[in-house]
Jmol script that loads the backbone (N, CA, C; Angstrom):
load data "model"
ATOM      1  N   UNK A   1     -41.992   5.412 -27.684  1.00  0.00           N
ATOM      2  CA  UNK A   1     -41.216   4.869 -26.592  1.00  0.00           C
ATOM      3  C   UNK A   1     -42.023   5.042 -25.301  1.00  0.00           C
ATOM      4  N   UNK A   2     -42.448   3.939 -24.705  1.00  0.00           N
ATOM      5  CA  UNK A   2     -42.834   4.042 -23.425  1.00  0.00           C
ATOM      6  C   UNK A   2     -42.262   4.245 -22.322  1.00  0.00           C
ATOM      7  N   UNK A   3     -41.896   5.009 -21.098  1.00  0.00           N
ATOM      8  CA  UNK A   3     -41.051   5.168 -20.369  1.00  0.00           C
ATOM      9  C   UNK A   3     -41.244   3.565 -18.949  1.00  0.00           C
ATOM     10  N   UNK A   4     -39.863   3.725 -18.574  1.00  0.00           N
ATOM     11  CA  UNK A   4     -40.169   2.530 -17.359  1.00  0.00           C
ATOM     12  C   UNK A   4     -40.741   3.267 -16.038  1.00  0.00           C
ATOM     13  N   UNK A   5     -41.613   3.080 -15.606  1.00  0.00           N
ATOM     14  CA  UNK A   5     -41.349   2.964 -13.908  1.00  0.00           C
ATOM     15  C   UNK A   5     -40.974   2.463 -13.043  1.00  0.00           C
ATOM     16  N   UNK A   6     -40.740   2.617 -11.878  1.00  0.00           N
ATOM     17  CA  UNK A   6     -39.646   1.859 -10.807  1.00  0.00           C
ATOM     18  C   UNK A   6     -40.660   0.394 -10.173  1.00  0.00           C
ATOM     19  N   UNK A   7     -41.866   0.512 -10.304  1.00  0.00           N
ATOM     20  CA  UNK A   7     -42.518  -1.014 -10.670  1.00  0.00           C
ATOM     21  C   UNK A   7     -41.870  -1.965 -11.880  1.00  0.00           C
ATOM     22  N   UNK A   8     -42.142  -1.325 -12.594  1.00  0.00           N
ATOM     23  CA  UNK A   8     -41.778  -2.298 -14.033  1.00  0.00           C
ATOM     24  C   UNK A   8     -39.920  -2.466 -13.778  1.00  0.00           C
ATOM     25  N   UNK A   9     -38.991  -1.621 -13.249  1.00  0.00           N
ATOM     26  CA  UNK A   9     -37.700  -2.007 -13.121  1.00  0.00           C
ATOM     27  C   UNK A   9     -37.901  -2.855 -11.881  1.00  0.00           C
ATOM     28  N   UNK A  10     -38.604  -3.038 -10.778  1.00  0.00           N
ATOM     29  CA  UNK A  10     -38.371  -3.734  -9.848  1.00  0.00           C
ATOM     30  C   UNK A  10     -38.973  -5.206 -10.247  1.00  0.00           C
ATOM     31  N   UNK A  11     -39.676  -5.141 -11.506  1.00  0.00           N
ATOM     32  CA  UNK A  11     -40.090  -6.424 -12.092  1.00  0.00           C
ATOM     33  C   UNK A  11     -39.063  -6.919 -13.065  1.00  0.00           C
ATOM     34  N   UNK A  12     -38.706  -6.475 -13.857  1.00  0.00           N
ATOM     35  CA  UNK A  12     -37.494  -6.894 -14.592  1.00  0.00           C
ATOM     36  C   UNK A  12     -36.177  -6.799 -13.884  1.00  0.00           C
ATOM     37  N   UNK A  13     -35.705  -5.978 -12.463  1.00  0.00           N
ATOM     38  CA  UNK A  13     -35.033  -6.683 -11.893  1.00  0.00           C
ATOM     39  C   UNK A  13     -35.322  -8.172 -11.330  1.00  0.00           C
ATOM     40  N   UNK A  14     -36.041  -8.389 -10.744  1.00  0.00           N
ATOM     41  CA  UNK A  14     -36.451  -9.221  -9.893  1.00  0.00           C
ATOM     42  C   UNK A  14     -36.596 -10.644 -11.019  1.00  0.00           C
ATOM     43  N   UNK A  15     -36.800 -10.327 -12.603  1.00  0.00           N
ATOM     44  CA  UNK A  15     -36.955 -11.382 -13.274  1.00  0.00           C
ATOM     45  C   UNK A  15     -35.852 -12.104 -13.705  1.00  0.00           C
ATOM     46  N   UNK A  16     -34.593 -11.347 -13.777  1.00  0.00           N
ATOM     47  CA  UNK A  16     -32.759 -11.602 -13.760  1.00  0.00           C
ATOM     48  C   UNK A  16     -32.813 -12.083 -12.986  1.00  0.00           C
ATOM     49  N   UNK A  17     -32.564 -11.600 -11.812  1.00  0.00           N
ATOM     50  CA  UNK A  17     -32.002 -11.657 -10.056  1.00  0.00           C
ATOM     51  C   UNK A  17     -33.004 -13.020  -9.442  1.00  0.00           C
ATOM     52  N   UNK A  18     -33.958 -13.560  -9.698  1.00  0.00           N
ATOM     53  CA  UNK A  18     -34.997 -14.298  -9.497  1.00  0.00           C
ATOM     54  C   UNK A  18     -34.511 -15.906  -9.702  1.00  0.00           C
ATOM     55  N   UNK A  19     -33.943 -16.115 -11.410  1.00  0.00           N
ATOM     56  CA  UNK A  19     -33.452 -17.201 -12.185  1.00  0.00           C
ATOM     57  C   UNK A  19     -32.069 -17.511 -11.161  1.00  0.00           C
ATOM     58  N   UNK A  20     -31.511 -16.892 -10.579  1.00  0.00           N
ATOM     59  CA  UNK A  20     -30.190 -17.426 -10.101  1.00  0.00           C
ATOM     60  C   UNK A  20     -29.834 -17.415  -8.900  1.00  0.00           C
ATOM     61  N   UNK A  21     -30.245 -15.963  -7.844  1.00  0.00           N
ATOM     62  CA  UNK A  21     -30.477 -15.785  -6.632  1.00  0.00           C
ATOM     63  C   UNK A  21     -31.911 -16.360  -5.728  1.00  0.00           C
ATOM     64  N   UNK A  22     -32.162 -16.627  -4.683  1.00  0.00           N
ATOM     65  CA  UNK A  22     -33.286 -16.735  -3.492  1.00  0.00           C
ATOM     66  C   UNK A  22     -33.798 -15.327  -3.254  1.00  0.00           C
ATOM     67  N   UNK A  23     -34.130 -14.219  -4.543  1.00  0.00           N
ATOM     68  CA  UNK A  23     -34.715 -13.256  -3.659  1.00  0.00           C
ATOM     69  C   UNK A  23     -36.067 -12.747  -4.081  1.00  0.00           C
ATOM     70  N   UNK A  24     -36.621 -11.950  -3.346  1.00  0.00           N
ATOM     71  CA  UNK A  24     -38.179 -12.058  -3.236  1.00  0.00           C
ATOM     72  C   UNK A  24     -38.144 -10.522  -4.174  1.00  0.00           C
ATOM     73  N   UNK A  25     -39.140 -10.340  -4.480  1.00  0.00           N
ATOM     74  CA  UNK A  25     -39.849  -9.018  -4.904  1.00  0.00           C
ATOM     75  C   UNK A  25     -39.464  -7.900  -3.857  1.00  0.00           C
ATOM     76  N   UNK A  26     -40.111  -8.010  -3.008  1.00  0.00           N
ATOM     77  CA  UNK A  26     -39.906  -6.753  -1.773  1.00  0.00           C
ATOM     78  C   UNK A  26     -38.694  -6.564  -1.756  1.00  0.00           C
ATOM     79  N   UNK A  27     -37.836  -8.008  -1.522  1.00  0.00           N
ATOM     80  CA  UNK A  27     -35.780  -7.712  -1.518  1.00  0.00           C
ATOM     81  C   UNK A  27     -35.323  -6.349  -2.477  1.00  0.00           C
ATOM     82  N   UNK A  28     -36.035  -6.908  -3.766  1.00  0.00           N
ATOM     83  CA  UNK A  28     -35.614  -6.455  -5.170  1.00  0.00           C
ATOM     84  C   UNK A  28     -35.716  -4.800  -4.887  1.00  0.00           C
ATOM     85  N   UNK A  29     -37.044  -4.817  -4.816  1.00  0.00           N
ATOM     86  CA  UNK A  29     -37.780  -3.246  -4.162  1.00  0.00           C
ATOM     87  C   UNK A  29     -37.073  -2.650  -3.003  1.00  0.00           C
ATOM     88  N   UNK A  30     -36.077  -3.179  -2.039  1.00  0.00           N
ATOM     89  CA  UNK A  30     -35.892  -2.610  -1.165  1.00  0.00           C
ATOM     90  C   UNK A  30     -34.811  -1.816  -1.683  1.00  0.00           C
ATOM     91  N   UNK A  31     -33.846  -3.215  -2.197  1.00  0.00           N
ATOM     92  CA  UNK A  31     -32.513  -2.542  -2.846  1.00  0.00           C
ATOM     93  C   UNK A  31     -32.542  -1.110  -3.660  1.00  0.00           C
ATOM     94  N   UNK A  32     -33.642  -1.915  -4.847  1.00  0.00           N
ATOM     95  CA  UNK A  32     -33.658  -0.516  -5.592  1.00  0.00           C
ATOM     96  C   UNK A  32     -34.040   1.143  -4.954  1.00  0.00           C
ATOM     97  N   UNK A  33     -34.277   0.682  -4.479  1.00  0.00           N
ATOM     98  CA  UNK A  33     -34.967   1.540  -3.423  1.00  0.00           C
ATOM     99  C   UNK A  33     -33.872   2.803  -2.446  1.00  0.00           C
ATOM    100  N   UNK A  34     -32.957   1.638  -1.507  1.00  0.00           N
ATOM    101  CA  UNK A  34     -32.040   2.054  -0.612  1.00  0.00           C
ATOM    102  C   UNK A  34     -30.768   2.448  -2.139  1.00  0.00           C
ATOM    103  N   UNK A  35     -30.828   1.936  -3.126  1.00  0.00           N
ATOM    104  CA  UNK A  35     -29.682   2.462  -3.763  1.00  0.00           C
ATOM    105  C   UNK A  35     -29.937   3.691  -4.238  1.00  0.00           C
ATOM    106  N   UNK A  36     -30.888   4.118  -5.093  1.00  0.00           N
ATOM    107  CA  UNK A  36     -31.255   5.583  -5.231  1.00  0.00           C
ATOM    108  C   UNK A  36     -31.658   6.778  -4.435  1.00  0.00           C
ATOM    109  N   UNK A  37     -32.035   5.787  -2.767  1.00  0.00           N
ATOM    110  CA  UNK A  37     -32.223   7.013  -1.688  1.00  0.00           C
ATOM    111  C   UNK A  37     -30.119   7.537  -1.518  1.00  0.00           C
ATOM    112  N   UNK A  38     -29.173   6.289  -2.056  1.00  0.00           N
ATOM    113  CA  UNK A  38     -28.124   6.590  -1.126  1.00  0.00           C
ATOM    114  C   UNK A  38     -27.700   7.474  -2.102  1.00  0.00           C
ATOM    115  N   UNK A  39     -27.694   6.959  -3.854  1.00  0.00           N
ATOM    116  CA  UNK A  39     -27.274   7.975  -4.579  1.00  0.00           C
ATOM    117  C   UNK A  39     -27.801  10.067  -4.381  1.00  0.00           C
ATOM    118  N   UNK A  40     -29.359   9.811  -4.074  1.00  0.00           N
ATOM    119  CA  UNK A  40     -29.802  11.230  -4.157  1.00  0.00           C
ATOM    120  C   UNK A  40     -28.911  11.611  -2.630  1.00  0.00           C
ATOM    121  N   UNK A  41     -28.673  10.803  -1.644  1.00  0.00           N
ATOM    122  CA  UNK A  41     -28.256  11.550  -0.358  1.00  0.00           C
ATOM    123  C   UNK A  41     -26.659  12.117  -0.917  1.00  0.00           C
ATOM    124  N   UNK A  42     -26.101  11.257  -1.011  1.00  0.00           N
ATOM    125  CA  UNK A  42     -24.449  11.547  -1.566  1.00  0.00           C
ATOM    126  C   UNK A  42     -24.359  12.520  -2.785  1.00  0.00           C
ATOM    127  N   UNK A  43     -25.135  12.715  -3.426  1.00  0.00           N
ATOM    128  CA  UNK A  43     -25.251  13.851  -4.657  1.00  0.00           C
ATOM    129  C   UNK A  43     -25.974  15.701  -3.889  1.00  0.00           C
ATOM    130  N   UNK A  44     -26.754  15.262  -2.920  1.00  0.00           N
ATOM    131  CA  UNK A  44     -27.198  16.105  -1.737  1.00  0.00           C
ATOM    132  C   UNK A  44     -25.871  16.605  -0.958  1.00  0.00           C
ATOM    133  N   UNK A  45     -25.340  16.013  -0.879  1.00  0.00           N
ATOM    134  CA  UNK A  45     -24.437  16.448   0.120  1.00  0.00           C
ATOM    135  C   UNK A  45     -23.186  16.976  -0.706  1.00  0.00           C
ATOM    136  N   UNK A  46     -22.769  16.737  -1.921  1.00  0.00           N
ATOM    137  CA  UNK A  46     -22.031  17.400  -3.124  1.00  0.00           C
ATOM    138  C   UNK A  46     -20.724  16.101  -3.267  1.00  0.00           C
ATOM    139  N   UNK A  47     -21.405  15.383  -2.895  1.00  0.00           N
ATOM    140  CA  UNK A  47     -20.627  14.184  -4.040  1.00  0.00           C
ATOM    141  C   UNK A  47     -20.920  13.883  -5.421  1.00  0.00           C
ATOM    142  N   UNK A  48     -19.914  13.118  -6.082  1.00  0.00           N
ATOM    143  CA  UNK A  48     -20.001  12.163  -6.972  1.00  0.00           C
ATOM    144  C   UNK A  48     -19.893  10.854  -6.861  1.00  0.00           C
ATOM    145  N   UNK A  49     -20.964  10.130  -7.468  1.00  0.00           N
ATOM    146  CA  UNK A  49     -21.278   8.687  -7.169  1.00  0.00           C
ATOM    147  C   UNK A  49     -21.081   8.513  -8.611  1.00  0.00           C
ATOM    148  N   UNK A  50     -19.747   7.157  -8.850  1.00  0.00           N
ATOM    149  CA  UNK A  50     -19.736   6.332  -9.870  1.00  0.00           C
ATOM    150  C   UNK A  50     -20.152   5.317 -10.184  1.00  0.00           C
ATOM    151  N   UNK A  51     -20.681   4.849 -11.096  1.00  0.00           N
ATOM    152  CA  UNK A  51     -21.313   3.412 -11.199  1.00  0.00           C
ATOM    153  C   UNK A  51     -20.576   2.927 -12.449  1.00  0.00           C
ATOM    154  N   UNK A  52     -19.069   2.452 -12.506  1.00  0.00           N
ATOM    155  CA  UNK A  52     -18.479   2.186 -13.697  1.00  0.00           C
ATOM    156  C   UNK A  52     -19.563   1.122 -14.495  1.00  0.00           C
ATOM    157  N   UNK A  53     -19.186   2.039 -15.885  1.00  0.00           N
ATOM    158  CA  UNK A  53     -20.067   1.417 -17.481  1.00  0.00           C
ATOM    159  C   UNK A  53     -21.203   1.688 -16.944  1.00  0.00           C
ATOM    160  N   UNK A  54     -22.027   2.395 -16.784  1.00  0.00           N
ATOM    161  CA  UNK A  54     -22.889   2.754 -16.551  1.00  0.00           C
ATOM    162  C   UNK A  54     -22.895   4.444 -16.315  1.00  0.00           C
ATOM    163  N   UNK A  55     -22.319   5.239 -15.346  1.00  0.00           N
ATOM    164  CA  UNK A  55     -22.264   6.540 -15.437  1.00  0.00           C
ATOM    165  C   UNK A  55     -22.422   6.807 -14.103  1.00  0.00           C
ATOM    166  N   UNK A  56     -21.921   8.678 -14.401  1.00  0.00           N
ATOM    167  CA  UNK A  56     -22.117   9.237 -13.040  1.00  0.00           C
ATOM    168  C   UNK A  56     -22.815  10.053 -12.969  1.00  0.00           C
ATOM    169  N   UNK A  57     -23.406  10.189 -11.321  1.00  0.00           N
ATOM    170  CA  UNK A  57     -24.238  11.250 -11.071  1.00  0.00           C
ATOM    171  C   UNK A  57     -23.202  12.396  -9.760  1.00  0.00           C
ATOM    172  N   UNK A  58     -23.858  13.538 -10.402  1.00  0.00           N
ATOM    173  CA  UNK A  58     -22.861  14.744  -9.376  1.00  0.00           C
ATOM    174  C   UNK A  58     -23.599  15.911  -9.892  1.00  0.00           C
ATOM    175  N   UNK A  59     -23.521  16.456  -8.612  1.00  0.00           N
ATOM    176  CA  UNK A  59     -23.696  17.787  -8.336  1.00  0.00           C
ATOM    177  C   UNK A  59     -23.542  19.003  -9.183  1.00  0.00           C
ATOM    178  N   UNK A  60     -24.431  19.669  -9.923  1.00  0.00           N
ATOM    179  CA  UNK A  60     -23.239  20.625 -11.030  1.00  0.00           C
ATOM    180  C   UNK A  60     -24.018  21.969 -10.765  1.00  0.00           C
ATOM    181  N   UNK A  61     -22.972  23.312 -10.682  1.00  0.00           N
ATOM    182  CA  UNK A  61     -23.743  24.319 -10.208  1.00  0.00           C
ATOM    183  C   UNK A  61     -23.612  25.448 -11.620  1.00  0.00           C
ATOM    184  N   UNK A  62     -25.254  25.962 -11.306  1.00  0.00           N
ATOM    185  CA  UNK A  62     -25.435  26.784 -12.547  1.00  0.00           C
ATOM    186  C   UNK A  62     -25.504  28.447 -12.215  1.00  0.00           C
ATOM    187  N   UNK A  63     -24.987  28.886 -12.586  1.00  0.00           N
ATOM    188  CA  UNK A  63     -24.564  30.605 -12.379  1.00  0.00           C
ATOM    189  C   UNK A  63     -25.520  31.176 -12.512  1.00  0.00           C
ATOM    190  N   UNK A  64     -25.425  32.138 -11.787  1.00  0.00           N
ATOM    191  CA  UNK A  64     -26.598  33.261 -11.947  1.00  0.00           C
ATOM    192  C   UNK A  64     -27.038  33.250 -13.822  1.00  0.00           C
ATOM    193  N   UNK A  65     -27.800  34.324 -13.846  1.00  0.00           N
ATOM    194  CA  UNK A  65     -28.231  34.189 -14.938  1.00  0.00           C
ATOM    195  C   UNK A  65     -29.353  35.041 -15.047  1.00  0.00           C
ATOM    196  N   UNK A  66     -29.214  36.082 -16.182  1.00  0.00           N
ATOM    197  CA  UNK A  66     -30.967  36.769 -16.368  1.00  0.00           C
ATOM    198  C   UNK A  66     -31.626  36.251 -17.463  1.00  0.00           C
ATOM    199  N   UNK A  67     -32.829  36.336 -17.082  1.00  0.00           N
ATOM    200  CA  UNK A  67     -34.007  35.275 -17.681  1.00  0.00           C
ATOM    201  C   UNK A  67     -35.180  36.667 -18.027  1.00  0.00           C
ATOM    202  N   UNK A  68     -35.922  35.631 -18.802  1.00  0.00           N
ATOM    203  CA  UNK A  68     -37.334  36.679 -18.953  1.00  0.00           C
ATOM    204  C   UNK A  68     -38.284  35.598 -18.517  1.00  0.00           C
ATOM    205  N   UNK A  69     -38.861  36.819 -18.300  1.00  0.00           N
ATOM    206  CA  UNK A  69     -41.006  35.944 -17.837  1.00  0.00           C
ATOM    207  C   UNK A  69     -41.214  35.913 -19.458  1.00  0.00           C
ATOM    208  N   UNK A  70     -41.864  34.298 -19.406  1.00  0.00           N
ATOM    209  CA  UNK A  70     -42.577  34.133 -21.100  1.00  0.00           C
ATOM    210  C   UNK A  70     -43.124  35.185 -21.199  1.00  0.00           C
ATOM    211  N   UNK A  71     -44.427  35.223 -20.130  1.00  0.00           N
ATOM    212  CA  UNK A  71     -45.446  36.000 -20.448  1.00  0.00           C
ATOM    213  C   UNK A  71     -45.588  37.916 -20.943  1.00  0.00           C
ATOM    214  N   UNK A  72     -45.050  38.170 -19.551  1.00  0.00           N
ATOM    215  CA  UNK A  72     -44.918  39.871 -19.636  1.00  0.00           C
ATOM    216  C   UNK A  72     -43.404  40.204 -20.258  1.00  0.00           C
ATOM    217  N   UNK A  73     -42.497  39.224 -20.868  1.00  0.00           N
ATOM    218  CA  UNK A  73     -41.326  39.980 -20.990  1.00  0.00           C
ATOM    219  C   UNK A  73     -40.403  40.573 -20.757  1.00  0.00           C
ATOM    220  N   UNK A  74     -40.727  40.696 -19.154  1.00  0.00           N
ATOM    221  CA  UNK A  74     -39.960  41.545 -18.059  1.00  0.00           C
ATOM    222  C   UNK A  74     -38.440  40.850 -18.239  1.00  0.00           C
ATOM    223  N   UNK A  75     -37.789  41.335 -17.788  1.00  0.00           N
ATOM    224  CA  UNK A  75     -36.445  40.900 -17.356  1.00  0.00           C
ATOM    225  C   UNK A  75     -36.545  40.581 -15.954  1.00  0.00           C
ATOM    226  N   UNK A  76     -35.237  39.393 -15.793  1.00  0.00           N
ATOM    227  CA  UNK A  76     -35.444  38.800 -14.454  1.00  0.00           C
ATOM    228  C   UNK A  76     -34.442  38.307 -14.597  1.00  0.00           C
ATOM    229  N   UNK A  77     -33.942  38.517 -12.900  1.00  0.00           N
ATOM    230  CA  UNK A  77     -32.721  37.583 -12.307  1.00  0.00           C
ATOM    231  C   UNK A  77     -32.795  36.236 -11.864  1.00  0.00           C
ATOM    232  N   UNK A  78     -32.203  35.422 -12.524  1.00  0.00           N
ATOM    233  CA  UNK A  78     -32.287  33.877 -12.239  1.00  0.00           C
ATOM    234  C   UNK A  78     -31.223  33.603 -11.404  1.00  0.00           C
ATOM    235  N   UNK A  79     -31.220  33.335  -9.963  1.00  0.00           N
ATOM    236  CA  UNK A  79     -30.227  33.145  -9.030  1.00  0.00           C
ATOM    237  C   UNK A  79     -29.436  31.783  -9.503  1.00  0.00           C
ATOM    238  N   UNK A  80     -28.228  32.182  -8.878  1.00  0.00           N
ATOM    239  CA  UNK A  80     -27.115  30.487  -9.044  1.00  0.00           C
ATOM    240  C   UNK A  80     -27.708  29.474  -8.575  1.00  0.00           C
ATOM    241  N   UNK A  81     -27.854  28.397  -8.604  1.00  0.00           N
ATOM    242  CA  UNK A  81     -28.500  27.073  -8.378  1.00  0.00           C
ATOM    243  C   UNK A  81     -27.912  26.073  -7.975  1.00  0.00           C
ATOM    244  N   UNK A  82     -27.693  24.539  -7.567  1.00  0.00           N
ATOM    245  CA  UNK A  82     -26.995  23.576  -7.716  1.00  0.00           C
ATOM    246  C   UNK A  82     -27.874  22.553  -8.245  1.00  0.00           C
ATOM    247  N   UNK A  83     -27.895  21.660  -9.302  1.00  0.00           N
ATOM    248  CA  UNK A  83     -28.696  20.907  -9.744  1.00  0.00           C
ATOM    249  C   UNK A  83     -28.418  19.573 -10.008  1.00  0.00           C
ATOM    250  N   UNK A  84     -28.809  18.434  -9.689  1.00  0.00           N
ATOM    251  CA  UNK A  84     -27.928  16.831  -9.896  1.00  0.00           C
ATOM    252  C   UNK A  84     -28.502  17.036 -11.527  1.00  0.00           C
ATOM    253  N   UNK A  85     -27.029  16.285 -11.931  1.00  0.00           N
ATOM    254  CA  UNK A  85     -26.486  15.748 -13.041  1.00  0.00           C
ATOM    255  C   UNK A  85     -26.157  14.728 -13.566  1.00  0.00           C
ATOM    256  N   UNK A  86     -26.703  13.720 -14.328  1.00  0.00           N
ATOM    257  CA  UNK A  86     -25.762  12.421 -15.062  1.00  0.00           C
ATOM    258  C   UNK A  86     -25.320  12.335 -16.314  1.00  0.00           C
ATOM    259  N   UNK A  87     -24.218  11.618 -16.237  1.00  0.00           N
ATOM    260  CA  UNK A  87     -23.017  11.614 -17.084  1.00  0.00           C
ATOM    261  C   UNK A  87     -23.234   9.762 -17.103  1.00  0.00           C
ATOM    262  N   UNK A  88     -23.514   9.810 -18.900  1.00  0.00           N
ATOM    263  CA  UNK A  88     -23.374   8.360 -19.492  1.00  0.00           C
ATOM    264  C   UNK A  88     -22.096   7.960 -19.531  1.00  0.00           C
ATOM    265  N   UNK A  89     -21.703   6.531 -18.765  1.00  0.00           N
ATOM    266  CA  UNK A  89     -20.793   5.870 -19.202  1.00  0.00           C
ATOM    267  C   UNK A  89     -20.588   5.392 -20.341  1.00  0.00           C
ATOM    268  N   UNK A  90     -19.339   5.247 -20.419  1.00  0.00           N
ATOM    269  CA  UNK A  90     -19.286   4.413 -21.908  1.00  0.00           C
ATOM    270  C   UNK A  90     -19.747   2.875 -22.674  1.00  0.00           C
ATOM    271  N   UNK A  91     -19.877   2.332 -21.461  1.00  0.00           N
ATOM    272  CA  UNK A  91     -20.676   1.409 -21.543  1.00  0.00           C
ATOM    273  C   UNK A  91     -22.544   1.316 -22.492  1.00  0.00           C
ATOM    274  N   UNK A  92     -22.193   1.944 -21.432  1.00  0.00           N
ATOM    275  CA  UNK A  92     -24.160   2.525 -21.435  1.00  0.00           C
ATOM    276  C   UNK A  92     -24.332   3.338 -22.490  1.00  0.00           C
ATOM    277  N   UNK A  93     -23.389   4.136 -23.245  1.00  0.00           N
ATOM    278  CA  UNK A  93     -23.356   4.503 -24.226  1.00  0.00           C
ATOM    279  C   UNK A  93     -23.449   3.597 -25.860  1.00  0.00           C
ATOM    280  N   UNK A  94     -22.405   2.939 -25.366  1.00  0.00           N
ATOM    281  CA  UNK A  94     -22.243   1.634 -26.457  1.00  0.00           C
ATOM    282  C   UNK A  94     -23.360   1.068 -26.279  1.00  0.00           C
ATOM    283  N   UNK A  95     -24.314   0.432 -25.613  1.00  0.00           N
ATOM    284  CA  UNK A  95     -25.473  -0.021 -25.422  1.00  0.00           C
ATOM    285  C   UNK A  95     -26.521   0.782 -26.147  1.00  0.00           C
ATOM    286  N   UNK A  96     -27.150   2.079 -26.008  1.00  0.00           N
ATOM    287  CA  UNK A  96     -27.626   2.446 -26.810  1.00  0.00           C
ATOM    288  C   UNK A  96     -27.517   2.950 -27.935  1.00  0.00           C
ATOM    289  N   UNK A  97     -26.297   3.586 -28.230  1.00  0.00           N
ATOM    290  CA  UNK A  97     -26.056   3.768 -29.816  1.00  0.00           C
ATOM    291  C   UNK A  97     -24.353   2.900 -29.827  1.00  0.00           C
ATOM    292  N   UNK A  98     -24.612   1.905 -30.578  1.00  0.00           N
ATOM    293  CA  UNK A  98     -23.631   1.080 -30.562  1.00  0.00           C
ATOM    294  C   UNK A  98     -22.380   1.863 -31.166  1.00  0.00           C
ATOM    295  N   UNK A  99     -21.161   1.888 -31.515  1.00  0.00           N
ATOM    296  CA  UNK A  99     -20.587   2.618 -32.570  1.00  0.00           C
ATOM    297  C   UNK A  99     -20.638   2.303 -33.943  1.00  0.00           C
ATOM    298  N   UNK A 100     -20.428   2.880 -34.935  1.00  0.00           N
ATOM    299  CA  UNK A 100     -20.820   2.597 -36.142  1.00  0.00           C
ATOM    300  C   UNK A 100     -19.397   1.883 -37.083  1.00  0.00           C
ATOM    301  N   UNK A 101     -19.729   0.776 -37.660  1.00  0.00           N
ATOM    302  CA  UNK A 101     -19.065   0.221 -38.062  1.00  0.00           C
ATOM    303  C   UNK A 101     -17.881   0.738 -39.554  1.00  0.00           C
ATOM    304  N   UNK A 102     -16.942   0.467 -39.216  1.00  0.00           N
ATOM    305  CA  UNK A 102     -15.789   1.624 -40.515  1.00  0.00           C
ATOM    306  C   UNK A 102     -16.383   1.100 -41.490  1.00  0.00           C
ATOM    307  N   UNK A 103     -16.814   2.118 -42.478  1.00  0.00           N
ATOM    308  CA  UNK A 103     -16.918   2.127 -43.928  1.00  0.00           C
ATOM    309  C   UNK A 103     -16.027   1.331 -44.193  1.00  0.00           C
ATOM    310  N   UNK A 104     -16.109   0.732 -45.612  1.00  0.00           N
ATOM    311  CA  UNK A 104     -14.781   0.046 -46.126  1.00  0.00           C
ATOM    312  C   UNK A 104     -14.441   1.022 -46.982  1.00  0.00           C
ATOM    313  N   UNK A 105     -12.466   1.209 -47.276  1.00  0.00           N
ATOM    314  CA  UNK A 105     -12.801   1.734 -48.132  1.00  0.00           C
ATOM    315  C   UNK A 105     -13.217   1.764 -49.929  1.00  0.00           C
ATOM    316  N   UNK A 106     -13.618   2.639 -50.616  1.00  0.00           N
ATOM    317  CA  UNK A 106     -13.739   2.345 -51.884  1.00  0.00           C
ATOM    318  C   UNK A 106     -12.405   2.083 -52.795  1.00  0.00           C
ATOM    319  N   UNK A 107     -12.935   1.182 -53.336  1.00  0.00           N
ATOM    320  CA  UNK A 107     -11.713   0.520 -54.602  1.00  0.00           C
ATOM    321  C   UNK A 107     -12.371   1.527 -55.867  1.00  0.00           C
ATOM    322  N   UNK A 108     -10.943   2.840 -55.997  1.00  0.00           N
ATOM    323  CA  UNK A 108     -11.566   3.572 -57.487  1.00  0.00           C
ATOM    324  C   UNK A 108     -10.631   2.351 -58.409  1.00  0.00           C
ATOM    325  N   UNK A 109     -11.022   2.795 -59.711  1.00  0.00           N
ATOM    326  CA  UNK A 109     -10.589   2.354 -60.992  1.00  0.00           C
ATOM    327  C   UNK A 109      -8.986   3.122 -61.098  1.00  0.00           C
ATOM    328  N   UNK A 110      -7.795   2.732 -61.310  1.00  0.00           N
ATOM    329  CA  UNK A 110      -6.616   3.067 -61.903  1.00  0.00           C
ATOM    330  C   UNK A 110      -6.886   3.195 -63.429  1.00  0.00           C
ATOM    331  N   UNK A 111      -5.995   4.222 -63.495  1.00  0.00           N
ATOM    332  CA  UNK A 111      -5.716   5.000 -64.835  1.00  0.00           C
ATOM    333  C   UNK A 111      -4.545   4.609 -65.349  1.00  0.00           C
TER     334      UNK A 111
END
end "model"
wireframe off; spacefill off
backbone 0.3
color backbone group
């Protein structure tokens, strides 16, 4: 699996958005652009941003915690944290693993 970069999404946006809208490359790039600066600001500031069928991103905080150094083994305090988080919609879920279709069931033989 090759991963995308935000070139290659601003090209396959722009190749949708292109066929039906008047907009340019740079447009495409700006949007994508101003939408993930607004998501990281609003997730910064301890919101949740929804993007129905698709998913959310939010804020989720992780508790203290003792840890070890790989190396020396020591014991160590891992302070509480706050770390952004996303949560697959169901959409976006169904998209990559579709649900699986009901077995039928089996016809046994009567006795």
């Amino acid at each position: 699996m090759i991963p995308m970069n935000k070139a290659e999404l601003v090209d396959a946006v722009f190749s949708r958005a292109h066929s039906t809208n008047n907009v340019t490359k740079k447009q495409v790039e700006a949007i994508i652009s101003a939408t993930v600066e607004e998501i990281m600001e609003a997730v910064a500031k301890g919101e949740k941003v929804t993007l129905v069928g698709f998913g959310a991103f939010e804020p989720r905080e992780r508790k203290a915690r003792e840890g070890r150094n790989p190396k020396t083994k020591e014991k160590m305090q891992i302070p509480a944290t706050t770390v952004p988080a996303f949560s697959a919609g169901k959409l976006f879920k169904e998209k990559v693993a579709p649900p699986a279709a009901p077995e039928p069931a089996a016809k046994g033989k009567k006795k």
